[in-house]
KEDO-875602 format. One record per atom (N, C-alpha, C): atom name; y, z, x. Coordinates in steps of 0.02 Angstrom, whole numbers, plus 32768, in hexadecimal, padded with zeros to 4 digits. Layout:
BEGIN
['CA',[Y,Z,X]]
...
END
This chain:
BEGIN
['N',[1E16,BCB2,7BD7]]
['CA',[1E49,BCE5,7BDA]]
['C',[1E4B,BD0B,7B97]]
['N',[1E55,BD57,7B96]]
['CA',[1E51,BD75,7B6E]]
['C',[1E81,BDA8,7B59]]
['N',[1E9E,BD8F,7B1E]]
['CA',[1ED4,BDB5,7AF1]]
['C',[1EE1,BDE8,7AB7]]
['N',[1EF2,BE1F,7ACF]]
['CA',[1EE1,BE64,7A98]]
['C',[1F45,BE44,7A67]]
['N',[1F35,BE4B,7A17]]
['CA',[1F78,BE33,7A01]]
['C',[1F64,BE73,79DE]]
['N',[1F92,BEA4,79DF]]
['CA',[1FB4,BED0,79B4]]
['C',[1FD9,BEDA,7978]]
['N',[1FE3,BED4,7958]]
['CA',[2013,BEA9,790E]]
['C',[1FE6,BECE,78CC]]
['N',[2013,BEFD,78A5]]
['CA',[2006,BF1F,7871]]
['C',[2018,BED5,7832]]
['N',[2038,BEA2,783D]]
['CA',[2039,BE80,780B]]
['C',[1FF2,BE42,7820]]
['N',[1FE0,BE56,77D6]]
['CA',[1FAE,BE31,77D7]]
['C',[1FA6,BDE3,77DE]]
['N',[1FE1,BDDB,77AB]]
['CA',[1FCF,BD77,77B0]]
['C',[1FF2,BD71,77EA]]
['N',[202C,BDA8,781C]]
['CA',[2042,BD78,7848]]
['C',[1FFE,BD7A,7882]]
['N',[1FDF,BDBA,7888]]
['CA',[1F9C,BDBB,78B8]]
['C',[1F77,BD89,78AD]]
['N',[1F66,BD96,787A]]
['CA',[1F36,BD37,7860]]
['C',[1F50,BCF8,7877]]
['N',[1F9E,BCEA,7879]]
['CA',[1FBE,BCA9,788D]]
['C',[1FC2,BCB7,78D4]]
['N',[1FB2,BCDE,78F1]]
['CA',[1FC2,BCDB,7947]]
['C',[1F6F,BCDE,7962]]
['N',[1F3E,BCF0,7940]]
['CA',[1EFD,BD12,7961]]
['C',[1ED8,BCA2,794D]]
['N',[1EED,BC96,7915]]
['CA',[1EDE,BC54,791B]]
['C',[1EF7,BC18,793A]]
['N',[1F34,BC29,794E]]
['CA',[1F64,BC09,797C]]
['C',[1F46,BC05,79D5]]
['N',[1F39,BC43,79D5]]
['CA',[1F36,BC54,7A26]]
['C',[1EF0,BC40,7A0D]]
['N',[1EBD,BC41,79F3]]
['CA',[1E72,BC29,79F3]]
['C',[1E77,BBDE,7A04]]
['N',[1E98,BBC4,79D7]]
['CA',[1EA4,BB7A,79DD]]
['C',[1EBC,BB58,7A29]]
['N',[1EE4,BB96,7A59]]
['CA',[1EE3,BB76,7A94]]
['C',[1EC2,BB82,7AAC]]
['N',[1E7E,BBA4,7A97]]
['CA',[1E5B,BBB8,7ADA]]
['C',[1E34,BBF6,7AED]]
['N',[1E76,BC2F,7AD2]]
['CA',[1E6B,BC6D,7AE2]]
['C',[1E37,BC9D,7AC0]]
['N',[1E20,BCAD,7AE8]]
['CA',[1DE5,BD07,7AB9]]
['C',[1E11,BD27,7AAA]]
['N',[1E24,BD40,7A41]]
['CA',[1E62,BD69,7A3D]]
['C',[1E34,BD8F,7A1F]]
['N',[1E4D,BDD9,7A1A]]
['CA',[1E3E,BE1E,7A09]]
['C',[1E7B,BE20,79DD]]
['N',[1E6F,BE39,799B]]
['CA',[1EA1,BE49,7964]]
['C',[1EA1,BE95,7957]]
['N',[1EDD,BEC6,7965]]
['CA',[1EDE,BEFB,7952]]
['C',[1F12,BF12,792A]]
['N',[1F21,BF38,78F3]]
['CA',[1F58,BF4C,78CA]]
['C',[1F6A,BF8A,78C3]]
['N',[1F5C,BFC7,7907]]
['CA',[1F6F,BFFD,78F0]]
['C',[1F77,C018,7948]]
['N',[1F9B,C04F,7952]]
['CA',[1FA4,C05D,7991]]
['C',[1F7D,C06E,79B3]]
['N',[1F56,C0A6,799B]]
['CA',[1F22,C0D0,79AC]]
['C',[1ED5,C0A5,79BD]]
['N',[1ECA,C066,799B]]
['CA',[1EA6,C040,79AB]]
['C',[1EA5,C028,79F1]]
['N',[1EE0,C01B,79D5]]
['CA',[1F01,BFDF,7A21]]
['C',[1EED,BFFF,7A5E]]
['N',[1F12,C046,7A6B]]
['CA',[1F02,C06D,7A9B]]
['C',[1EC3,C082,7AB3]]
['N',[1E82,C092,7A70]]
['CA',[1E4E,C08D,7A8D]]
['C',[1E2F,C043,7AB3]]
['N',[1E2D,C00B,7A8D]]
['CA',[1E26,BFB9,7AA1]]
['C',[1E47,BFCB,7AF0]]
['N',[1E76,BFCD,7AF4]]
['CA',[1E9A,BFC9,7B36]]
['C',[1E82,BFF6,7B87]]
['N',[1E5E,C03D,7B4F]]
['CA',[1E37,C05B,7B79]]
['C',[1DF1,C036,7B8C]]
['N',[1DD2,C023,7B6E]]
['CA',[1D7D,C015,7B7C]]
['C',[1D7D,BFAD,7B70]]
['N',[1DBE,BF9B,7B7C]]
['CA',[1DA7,BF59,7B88]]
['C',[1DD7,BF38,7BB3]]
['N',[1DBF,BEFF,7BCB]]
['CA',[1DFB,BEDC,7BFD]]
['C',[1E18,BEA0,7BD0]]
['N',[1E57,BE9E,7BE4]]
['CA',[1E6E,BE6C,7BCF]]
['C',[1EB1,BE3F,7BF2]]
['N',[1EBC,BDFB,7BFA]]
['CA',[1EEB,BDE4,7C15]]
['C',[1F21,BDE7,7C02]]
['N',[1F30,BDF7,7BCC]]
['CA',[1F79,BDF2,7BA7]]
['C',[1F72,BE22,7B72]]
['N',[1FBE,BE4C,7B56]]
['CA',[1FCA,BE63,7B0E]]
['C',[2004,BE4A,7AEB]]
['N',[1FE9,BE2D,7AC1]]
['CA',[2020,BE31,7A8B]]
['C',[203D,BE69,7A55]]
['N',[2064,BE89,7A67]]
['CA',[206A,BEDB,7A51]]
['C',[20AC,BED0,7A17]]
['N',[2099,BEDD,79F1]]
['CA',[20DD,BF01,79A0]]
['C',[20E9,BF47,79C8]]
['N',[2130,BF46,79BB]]
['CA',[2140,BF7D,79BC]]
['C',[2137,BFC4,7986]]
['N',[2137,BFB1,7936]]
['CA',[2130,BFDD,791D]]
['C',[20F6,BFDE,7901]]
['N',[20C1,BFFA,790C]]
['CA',[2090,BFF7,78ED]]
['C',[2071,C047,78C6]]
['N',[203B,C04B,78A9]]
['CA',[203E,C077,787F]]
['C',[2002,C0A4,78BC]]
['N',[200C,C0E9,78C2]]
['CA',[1FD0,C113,78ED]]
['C',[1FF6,C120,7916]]
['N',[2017,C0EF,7941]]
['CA',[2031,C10B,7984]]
['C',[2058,C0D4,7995]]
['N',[2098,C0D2,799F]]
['CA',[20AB,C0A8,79AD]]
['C',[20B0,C070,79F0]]
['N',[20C9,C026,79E8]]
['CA',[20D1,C016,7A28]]
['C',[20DE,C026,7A63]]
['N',[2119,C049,7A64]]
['CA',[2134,C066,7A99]]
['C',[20FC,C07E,7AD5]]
['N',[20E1,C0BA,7A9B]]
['CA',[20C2,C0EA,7AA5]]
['C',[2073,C0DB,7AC2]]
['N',[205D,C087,7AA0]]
['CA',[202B,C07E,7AB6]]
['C',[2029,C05F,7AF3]]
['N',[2072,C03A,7B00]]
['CA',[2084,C023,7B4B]]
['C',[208A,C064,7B70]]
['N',[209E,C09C,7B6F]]
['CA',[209D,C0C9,7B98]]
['C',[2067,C0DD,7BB6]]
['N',[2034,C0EB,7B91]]
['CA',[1FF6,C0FB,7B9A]]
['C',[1FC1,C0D0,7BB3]]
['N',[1FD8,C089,7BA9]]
['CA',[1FC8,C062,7BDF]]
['C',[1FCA,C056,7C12]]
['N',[200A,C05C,7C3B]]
['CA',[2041,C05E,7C60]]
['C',[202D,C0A3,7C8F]]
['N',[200F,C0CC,7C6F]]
['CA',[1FFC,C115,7C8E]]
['C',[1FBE,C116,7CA0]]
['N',[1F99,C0E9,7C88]]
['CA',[1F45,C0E6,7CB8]]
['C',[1F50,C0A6,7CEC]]
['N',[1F96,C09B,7CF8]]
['CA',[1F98,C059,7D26]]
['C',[1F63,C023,7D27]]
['N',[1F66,C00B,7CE5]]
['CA',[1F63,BFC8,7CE5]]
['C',[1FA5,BF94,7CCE]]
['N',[1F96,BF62,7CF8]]
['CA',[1FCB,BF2D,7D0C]]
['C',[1FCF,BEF2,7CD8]]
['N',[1F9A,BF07,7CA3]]
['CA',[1F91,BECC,7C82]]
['C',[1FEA,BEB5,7C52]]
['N',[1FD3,BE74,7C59]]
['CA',[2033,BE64,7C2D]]
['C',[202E,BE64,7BFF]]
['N',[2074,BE82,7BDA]]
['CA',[2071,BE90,7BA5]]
['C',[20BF,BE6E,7B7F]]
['N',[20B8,BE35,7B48]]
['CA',[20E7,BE24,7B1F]]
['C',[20E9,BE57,7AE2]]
['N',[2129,BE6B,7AE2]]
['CA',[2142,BE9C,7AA5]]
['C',[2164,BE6B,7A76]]
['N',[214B,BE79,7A2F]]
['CA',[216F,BE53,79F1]]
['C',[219E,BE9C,79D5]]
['N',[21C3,BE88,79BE]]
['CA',[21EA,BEA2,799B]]
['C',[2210,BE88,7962]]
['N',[223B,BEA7,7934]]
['CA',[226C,BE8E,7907]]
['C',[22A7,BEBB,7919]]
['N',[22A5,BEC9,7951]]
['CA',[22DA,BEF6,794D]]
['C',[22F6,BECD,799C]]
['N',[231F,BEB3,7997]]
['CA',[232D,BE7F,79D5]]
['C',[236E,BE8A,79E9]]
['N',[238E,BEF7,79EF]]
['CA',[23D0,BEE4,7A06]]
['C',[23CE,BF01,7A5F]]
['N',[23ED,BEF1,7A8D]]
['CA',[23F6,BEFF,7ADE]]
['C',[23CD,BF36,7AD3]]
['N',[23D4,BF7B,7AC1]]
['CA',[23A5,BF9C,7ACB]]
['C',[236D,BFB8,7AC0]]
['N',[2362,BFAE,7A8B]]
['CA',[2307,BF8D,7A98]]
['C',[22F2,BF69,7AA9]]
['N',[22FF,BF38,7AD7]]
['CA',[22EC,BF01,7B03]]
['C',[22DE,BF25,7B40]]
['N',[231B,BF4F,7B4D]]
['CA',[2330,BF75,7B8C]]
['C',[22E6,BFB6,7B9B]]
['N',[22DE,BFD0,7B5E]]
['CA',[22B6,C015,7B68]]
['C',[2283,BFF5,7B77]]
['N',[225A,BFAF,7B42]]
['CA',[221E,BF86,7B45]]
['C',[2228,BF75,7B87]]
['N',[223A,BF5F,7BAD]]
['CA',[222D,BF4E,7BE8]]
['C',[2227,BF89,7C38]]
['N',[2259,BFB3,7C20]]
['CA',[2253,BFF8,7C4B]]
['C',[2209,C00D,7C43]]
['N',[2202,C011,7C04]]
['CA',[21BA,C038,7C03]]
['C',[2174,C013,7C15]]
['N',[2195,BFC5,7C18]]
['CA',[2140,BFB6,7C4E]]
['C',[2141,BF7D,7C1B]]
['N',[215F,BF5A,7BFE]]
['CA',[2151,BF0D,7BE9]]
['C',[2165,BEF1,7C1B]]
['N',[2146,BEA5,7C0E]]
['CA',[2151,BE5F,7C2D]]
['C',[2186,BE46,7C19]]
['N',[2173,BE3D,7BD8]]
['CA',[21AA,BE04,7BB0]]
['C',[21C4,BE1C,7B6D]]
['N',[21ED,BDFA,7B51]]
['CA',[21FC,BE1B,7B0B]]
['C',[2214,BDD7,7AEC]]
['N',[21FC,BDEF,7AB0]]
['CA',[21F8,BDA5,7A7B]]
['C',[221D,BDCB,7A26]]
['N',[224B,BDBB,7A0E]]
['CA',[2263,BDD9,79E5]]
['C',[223D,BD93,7996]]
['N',[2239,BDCD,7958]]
['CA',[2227,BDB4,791C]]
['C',[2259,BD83,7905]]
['N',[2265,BD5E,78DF]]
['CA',[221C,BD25,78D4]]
['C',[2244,BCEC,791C]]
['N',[21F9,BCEB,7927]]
['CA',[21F3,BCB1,7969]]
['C',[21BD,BC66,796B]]
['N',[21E3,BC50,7988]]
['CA',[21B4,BC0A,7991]]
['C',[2170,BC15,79AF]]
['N',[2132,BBF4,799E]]
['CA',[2103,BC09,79B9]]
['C',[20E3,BBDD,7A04]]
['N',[2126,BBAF,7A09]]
['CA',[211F,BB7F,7A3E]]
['C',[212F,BBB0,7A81]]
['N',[216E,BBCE,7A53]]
['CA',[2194,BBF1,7A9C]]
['C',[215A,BC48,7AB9]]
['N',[2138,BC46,7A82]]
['CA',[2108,BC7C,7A71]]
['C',[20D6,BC77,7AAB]]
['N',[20BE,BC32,7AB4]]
['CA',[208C,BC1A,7ACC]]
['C',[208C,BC01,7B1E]]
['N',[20CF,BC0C,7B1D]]
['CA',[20F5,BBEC,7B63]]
['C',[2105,BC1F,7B92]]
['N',[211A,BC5B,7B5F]]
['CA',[211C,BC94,7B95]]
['C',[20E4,BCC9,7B98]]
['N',[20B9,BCAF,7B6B]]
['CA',[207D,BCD3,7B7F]]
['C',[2055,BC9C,7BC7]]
['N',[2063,BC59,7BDA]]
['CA',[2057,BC3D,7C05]]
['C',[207B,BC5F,7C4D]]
['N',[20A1,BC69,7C32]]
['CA',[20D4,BC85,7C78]]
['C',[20B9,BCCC,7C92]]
['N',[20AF,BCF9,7C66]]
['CA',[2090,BD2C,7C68]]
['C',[2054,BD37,7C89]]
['N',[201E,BCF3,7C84]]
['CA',[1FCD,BCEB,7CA3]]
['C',[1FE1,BCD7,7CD9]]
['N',[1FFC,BCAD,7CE0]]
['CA',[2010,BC97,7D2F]]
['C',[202C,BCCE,7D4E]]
['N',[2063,BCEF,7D53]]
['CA',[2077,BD41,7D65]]
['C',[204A,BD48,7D8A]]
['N',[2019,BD71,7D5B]]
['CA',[1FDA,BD94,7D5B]]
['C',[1FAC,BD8E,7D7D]]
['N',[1F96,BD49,7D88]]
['CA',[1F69,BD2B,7DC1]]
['C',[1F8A,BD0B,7DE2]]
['N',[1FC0,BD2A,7E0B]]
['CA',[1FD5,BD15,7E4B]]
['C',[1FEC,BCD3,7E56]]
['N',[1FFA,BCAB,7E17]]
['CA',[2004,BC73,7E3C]]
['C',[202C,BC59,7DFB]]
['N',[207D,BC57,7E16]]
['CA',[20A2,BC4B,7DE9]]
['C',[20D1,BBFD,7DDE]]
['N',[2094,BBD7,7E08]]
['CA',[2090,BB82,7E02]]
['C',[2082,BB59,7DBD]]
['N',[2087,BB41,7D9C]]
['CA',[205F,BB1C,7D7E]]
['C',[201C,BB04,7D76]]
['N',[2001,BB05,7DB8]]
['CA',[1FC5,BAED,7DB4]]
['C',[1F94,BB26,7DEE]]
['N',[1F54,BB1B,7DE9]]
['CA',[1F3D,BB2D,7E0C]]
['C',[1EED,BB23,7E35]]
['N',[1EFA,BB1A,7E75]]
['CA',[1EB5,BADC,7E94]]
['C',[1E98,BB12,7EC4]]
['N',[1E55,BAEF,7EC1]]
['CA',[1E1A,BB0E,7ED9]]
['C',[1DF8,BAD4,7F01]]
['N',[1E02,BAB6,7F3B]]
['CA',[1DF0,BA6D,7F50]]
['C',[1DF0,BA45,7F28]]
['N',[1DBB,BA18,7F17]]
['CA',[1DC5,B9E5,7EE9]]
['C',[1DD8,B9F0,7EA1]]
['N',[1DCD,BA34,7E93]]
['CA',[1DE4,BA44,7E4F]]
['C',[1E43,BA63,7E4B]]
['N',[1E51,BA48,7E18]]
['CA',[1E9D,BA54,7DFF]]
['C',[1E9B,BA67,7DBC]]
['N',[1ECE,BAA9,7DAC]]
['CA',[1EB1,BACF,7D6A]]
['C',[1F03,BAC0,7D55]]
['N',[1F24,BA9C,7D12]]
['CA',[1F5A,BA9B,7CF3]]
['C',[1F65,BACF,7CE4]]
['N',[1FA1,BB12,7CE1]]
['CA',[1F92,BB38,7CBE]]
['C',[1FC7,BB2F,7C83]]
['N',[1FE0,BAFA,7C75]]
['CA',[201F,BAFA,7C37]]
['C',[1FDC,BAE7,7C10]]
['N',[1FCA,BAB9,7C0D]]
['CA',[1F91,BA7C,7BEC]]
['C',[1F3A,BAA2,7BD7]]
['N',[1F3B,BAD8,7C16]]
['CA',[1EFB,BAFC,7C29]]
['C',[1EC2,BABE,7C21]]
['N',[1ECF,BA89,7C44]]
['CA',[1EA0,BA5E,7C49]]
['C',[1E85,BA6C,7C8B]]
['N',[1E40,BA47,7CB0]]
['CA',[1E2D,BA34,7CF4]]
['C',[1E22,BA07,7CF6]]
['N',[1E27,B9E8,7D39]]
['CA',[1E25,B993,7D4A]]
['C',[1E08,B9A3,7DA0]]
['N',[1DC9,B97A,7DA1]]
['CA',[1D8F,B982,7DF1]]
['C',[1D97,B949,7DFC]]
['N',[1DD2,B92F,7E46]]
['CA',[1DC3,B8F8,7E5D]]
['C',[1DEF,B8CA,7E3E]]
['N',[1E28,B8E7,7E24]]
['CA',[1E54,B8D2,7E04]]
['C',[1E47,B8A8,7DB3]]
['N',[1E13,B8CC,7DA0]]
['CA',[1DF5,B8B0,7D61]]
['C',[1DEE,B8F8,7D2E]]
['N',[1E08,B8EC,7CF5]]
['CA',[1DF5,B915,7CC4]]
['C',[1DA5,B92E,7CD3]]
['N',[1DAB,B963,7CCD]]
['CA',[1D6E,B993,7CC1]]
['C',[1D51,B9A1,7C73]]
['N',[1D2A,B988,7C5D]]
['CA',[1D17,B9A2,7C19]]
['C',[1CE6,B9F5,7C24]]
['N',[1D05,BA10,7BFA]]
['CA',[1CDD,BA4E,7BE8]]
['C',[1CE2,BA6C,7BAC]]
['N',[1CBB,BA8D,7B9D]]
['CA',[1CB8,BAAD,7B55]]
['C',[1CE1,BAEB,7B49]]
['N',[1CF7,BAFF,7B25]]
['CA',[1D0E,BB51,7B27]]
['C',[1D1C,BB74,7B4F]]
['N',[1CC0,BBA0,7B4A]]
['CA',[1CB8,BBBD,7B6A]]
['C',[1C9D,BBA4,7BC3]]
['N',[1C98,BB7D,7BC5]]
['CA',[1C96,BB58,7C1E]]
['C',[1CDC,BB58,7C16]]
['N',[1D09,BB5B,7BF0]]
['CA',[1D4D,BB51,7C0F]]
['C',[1D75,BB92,7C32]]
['N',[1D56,BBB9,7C03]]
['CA',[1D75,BC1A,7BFC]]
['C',[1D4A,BC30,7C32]]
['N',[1D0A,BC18,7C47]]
['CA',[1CF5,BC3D,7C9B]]
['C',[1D0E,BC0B,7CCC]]
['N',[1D13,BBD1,7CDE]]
['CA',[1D43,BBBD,7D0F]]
['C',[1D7F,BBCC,7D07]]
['N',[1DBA,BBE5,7CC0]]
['CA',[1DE1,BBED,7CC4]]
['C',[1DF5,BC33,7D00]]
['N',[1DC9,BC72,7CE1]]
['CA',[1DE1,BCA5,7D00]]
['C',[1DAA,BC85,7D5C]]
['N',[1D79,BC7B,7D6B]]
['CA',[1D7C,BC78,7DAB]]
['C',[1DA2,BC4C,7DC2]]
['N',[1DD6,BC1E,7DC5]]
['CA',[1E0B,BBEF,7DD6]]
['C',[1E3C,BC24,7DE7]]
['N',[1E59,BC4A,7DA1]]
['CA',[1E99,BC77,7DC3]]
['C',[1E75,BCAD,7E02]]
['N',[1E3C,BCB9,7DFA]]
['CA',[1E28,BCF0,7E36]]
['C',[1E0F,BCD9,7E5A]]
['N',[1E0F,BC9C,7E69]]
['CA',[1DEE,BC6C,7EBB]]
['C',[1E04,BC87,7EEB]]
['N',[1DB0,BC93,7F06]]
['CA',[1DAB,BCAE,7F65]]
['C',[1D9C,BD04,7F47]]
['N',[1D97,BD25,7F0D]]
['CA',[1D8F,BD57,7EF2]]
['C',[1D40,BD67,7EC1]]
['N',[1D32,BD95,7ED6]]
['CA',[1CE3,BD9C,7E89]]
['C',[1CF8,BDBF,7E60]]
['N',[1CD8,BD8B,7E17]]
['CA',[1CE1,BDA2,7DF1]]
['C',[1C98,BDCA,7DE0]]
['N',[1CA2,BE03,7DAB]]
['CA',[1C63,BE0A,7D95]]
['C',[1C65,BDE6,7D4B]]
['N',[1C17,BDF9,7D3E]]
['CA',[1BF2,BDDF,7D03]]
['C',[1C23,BDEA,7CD6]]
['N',[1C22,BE35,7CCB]]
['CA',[1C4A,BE63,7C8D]]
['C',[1C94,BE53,7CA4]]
['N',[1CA1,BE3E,7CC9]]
['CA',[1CF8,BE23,7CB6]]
['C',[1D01,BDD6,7C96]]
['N',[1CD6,BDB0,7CBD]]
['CA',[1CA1,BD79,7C83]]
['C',[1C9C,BD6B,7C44]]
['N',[1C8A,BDAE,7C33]]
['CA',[1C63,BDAF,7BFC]]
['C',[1C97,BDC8,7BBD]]
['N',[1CD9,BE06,7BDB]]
['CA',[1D0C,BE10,7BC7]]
['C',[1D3D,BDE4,7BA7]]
['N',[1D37,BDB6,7BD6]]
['CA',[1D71,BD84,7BD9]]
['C',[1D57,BD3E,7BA7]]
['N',[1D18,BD37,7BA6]]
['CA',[1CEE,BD1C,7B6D]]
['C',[1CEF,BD2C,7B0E]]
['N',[1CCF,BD62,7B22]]
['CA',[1CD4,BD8F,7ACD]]
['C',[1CE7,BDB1,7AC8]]
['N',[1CFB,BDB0,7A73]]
['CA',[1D34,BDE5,7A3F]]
['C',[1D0E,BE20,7A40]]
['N',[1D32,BE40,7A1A]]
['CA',[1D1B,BE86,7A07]]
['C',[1CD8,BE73,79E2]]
['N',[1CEA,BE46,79AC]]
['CA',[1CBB,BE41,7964]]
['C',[1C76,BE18,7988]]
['N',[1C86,BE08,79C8]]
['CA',[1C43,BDD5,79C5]]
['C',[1C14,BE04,79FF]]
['N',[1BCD,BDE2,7A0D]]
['CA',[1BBB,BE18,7A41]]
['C',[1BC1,BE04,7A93]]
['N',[1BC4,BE39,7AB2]]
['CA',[1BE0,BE25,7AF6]]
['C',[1BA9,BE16,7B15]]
['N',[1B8D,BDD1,7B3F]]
['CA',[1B5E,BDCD,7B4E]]
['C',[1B64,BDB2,7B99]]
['N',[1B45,BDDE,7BD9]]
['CA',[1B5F,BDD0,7C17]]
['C',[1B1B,BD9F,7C25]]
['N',[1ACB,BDA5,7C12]]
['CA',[1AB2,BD79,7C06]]
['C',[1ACE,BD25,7BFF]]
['N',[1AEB,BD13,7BCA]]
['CA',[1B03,BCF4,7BAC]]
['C',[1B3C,BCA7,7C0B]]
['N',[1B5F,BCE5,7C2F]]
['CA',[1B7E,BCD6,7C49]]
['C',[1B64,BCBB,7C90]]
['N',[1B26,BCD4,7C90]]
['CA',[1B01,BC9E,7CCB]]
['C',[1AF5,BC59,7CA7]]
['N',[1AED,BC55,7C5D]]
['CA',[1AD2,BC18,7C51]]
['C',[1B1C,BBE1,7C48]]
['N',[1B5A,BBFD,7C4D]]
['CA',[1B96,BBCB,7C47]]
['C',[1BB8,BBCA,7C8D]]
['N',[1BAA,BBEF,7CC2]]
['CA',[1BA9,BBEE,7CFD]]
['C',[1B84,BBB6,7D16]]
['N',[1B34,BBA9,7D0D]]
['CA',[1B14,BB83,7D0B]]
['C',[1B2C,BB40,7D1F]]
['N',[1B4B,BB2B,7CD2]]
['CA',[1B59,BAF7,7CB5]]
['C',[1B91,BADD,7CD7]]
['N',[1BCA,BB04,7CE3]]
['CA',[1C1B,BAFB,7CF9]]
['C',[1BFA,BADB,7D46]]
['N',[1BDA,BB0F,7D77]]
['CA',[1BB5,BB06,7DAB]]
['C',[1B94,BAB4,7DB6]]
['N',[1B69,BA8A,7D81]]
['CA',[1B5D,BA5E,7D8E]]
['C',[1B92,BA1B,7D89]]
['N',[1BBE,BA2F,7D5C]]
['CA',[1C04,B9F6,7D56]]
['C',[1C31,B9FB,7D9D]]
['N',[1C2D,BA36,7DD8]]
['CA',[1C3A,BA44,7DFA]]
['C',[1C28,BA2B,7E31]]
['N',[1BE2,BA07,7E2E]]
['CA',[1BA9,B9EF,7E50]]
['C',[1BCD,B9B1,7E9B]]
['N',[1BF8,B99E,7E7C]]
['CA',[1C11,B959,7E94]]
['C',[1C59,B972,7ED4]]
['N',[1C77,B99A,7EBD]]
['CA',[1CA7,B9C7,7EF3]]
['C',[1CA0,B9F1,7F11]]
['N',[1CCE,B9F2,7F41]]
['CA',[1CCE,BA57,7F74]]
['C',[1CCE,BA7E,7F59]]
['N',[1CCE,BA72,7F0D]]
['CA',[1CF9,BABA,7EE7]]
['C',[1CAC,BAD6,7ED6]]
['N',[1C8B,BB21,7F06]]
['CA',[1C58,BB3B,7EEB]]
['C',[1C62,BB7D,7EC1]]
['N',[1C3D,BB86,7E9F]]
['CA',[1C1E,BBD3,7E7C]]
['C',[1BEC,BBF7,7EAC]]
['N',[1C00,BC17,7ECD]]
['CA',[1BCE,BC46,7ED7]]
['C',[1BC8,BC8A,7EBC]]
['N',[1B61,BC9F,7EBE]]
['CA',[1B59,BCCD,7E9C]]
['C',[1B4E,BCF6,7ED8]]
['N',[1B63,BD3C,7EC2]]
['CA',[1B69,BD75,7F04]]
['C',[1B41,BDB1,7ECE]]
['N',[1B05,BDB3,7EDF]]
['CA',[1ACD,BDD6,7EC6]]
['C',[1AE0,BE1A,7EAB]]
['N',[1ADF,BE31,7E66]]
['CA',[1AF7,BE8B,7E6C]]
['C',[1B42,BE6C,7E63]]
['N',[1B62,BE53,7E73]]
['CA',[1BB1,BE59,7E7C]]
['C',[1BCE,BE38,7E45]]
['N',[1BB6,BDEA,7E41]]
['CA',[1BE0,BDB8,7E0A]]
['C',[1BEE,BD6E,7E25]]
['N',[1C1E,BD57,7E2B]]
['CA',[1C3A,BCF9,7E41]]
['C',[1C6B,BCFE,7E6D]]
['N',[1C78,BCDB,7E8A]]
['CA',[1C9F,BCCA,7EB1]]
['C',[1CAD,BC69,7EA4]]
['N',[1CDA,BC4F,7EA3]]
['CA',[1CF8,BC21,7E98]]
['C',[1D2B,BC06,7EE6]]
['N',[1D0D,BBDC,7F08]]
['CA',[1D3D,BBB9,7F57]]
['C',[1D22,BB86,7F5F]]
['N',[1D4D,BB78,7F97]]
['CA',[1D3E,BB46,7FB6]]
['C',[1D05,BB27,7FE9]]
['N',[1CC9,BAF6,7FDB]]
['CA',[1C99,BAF4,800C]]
['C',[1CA9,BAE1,8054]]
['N',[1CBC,BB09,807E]]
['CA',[1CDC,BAE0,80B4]]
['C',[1C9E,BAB5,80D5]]
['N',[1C4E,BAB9,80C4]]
['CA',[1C2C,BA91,80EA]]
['C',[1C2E,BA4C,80B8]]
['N',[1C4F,BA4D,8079]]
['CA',[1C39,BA10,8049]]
['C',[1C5B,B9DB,8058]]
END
């Protein structure tokens, strides 16, 4: 899963971009509006963490313009300005959630959970694919009622085909949802951790299929 964080302050971007790495997530660090808005144009992403005041263009402004090419992606607004109505406008204008300065990064991390679930349709706790069951508080998997070991990145491509089961994904949403800005995007790369996830998979219903030209698909084997 992949997170664009917005934040003109630097050490707090640094304490959230290593935070959200540490659970897991592909984060994108940006500190100016005008950035953001391009990032937001030419890449996908599952979540924003958006400052409101930033220097170029502001929040608001960059939620608007988000909000105006209709995409749905969620968006947590930080602020320091935490009275009824700026909560009120932030949310009229196309936020999710609102998180006022200075905040816990537990509660940070909890409603950015609430937010992914939203988003992919499934606002359970958990989420199963026949023999596979995906935690999403924990973002662990367990096949067969047994912990699943995986690495990283085997975790971040079963993650996103789990929330879109019975759906194809492509490569390049894959590959999106994999790597940062700074690193290189390699859709190559994503047949070979497909691969891998695919053979730990070996033992349950729960298949990968490849749909030629198109991307994965992630269901249930009903002949297995």
């Amino acid at each position: 899963m992949k997170i664009l964080v917005v934040e003109d302050n630097s050490e707090l971007s640094n304490w959230l971009s290593r935070t959200l790495r540490k659970d897991g997530y592909t984060v994108d660090c940006i500190e100016n509006g005008l950035d953001a808005d391009y990032a937001l144009k030419s890449n996908t992403y599952d979540l924003v963490v958006l400052d409101l005041l930033l220097p170029g263009l502001g929040g608001q402004d960059v939620l608007k313009r988000l909000r105006a090419r209709g995409s749905a992606v969620p968006v947590l607004l930080l602020t320091a300005n935490n009275t009824l109505q700026s909560r009120v406008n932030g949310l009229d204008q196309g936020a999710d959630d609102y998180l006022a300065k200075p905040f816990d990064i537990e509660e940070l991390e909890a409603r950015i959970r609430v937010l992914l679930r939203r988003s992919s349709g499934n606002a359970s706790a958990s989420i199963g694919c026949g023999d596979l069951d995906y935690d999403c508080t924990s973002r662990e998997f367990s096949l067969l009622g047994k912990s699943l070991s995986l690495t990283p990145r085997e975790r971040a491509v079963l993650e996103v085909l789990i929330r879109k089961s019975g759906t194809t994904v492509s490569k390049q949403v894959l590959a999106q949802s994999l790597f940062s800005l700074d690193e290189n995007l390699s859709t190559d790369a994503i047949e070979i951790y497909v691969h891998r996830v695919r053979k730990k998979l070996e033992q349950s219903n729960a298949r990968i299929l490849t749909l030629r030209g198109l991307g994965y698909m992630l269901r249930v084997d009903q002949d297995g």
